[in-house]
C-alpha atoms as a printed R data frame, in Angstrom:
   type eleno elety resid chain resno       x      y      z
1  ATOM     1    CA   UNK     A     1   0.000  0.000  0.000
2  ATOM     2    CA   UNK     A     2   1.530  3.557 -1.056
3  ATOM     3    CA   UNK     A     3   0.126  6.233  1.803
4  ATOM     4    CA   UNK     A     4   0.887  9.948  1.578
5  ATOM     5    CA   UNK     A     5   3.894 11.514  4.224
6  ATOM     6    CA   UNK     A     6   4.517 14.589  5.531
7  ATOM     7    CA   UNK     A     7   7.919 15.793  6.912
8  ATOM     8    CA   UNK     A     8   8.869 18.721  8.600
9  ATOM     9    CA   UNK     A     9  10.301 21.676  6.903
10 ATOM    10    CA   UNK     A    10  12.404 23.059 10.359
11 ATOM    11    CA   UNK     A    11  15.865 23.050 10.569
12 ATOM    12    CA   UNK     A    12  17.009 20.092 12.074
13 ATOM    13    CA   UNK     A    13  14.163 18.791 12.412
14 ATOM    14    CA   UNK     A    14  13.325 14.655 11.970
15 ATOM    15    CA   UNK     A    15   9.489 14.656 12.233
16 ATOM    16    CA   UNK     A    16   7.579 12.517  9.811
17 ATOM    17    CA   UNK     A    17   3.956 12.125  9.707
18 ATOM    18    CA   UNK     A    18   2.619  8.914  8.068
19 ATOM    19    CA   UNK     A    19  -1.169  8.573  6.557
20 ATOM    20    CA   UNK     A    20  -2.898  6.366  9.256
21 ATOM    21    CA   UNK     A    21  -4.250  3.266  7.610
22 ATOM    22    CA   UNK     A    22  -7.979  4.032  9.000
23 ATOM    23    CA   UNK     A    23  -8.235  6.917  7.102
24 ATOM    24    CA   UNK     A    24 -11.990  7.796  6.665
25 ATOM    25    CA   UNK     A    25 -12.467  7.269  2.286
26 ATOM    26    CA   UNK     A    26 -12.356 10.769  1.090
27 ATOM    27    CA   UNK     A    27 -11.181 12.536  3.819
28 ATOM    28    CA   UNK     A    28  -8.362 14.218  2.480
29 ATOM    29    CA   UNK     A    29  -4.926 13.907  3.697
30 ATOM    30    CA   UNK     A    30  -4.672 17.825  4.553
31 ATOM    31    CA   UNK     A    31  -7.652 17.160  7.243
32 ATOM    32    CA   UNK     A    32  -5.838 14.026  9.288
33 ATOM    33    CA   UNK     A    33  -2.371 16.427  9.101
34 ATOM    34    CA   UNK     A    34  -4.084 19.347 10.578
35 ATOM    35    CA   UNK     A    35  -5.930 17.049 13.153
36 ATOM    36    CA   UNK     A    36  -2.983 15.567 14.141
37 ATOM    37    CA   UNK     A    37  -1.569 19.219 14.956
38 ATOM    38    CA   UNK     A    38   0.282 20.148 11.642
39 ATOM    39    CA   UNK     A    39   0.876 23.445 10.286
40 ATOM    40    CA   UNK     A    40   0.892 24.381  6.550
41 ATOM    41    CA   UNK     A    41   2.601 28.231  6.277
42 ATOM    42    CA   UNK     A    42   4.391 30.226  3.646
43 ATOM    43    CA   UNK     A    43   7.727 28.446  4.837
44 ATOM    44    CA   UNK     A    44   6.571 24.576  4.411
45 ATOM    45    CA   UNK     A    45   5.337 22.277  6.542
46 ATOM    46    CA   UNK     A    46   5.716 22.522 11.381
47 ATOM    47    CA   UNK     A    47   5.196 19.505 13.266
48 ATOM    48    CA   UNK     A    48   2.974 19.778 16.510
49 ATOM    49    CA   UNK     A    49   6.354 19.964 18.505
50 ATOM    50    CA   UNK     A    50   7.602 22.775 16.357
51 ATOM    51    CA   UNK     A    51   4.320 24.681 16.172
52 ATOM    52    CA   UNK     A    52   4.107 24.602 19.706
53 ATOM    53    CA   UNK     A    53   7.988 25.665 20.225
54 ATOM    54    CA   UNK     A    54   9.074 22.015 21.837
55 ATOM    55    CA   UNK     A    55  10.866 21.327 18.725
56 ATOM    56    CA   UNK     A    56  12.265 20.257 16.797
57 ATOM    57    CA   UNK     A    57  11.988 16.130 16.831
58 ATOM    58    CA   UNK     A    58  16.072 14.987 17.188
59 ATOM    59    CA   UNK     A    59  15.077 11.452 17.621
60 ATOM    60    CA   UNK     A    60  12.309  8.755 16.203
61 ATOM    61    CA   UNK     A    61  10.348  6.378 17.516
62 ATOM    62    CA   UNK     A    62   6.892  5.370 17.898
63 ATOM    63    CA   UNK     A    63   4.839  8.488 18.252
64 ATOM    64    CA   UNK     A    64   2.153  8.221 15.598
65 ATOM    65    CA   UNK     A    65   2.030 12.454 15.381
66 ATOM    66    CA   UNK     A    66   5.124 13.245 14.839
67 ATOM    67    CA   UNK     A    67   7.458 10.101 14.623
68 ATOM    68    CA   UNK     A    68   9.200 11.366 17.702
69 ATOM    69    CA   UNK     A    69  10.608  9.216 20.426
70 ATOM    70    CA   UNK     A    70   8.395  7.906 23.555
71 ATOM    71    CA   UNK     A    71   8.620  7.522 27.257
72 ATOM    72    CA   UNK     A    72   6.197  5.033 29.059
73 ATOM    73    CA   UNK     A    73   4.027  7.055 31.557
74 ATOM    74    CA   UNK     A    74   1.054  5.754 33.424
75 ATOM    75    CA   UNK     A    75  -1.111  7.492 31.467
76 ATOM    76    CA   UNK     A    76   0.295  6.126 28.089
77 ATOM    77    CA   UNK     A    77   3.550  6.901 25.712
78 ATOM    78    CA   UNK     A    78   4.178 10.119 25.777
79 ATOM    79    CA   UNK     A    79   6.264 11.920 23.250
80 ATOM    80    CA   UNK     A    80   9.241 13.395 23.984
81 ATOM    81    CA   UNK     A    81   8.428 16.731 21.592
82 ATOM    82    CA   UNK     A    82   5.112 16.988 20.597
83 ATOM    83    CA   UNK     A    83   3.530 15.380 24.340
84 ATOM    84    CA   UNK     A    84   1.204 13.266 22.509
85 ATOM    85    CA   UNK     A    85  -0.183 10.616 24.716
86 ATOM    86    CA   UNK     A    86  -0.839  7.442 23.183
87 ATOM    87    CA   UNK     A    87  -3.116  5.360 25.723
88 ATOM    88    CA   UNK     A    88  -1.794  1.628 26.503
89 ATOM    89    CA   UNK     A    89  -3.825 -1.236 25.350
90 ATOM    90    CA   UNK     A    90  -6.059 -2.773 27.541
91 ATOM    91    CA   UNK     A    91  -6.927 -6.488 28.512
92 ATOM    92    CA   UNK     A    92  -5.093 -9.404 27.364
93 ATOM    93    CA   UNK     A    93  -2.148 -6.907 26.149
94 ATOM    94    CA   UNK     A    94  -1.525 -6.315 29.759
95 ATOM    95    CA   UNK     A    95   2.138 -7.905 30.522
């Protein structure tokens, strides 16, 4: 499967954000960036931690926002740059 990707246009800046696979069919791809906290200006494209000033992304890993690395909190992983919080998984996933 070919999806679209977006990368930020920052200096130094390693943030990549993939089209998620449950894409509603014809939502365009410019609606799940910008609900994901992109930003589309005259200079390119900002990642939610750059548009927010917590930028830029200087490592990857499993945030599915910004591609940024994550740190296991209770809550869920939390991103490093753009403090996404992705919720654990529940029930038998539990180790």
């Amino acid at each position: 499967m070919i999806r679209d990707a977006a990368t930020c246009d920052r200096p130094n800046c390693l943030a990549v954000y993939l089209e998620p696979d449950d894409r509603p069919e014809g939502q365009p791809f410019e609606t799940a960036l910008a609900a994901a906290g992109w930003r589309l200006g005259a200079d390119g494209h900002a990642c939610p931690a750059c548009a927010t000033g917590t930028g830029p992304v200087l490592e990857r890993g499993e945030c599915p926002r910004c591609c940024g690395s994550t740190v296991d909190r209770p809550a869920g992983a939390t991103c490093h740059y753009c403090r996404h919080v992705q919720p654990f998984c529940g029930g038998d996933f539990l180790i």
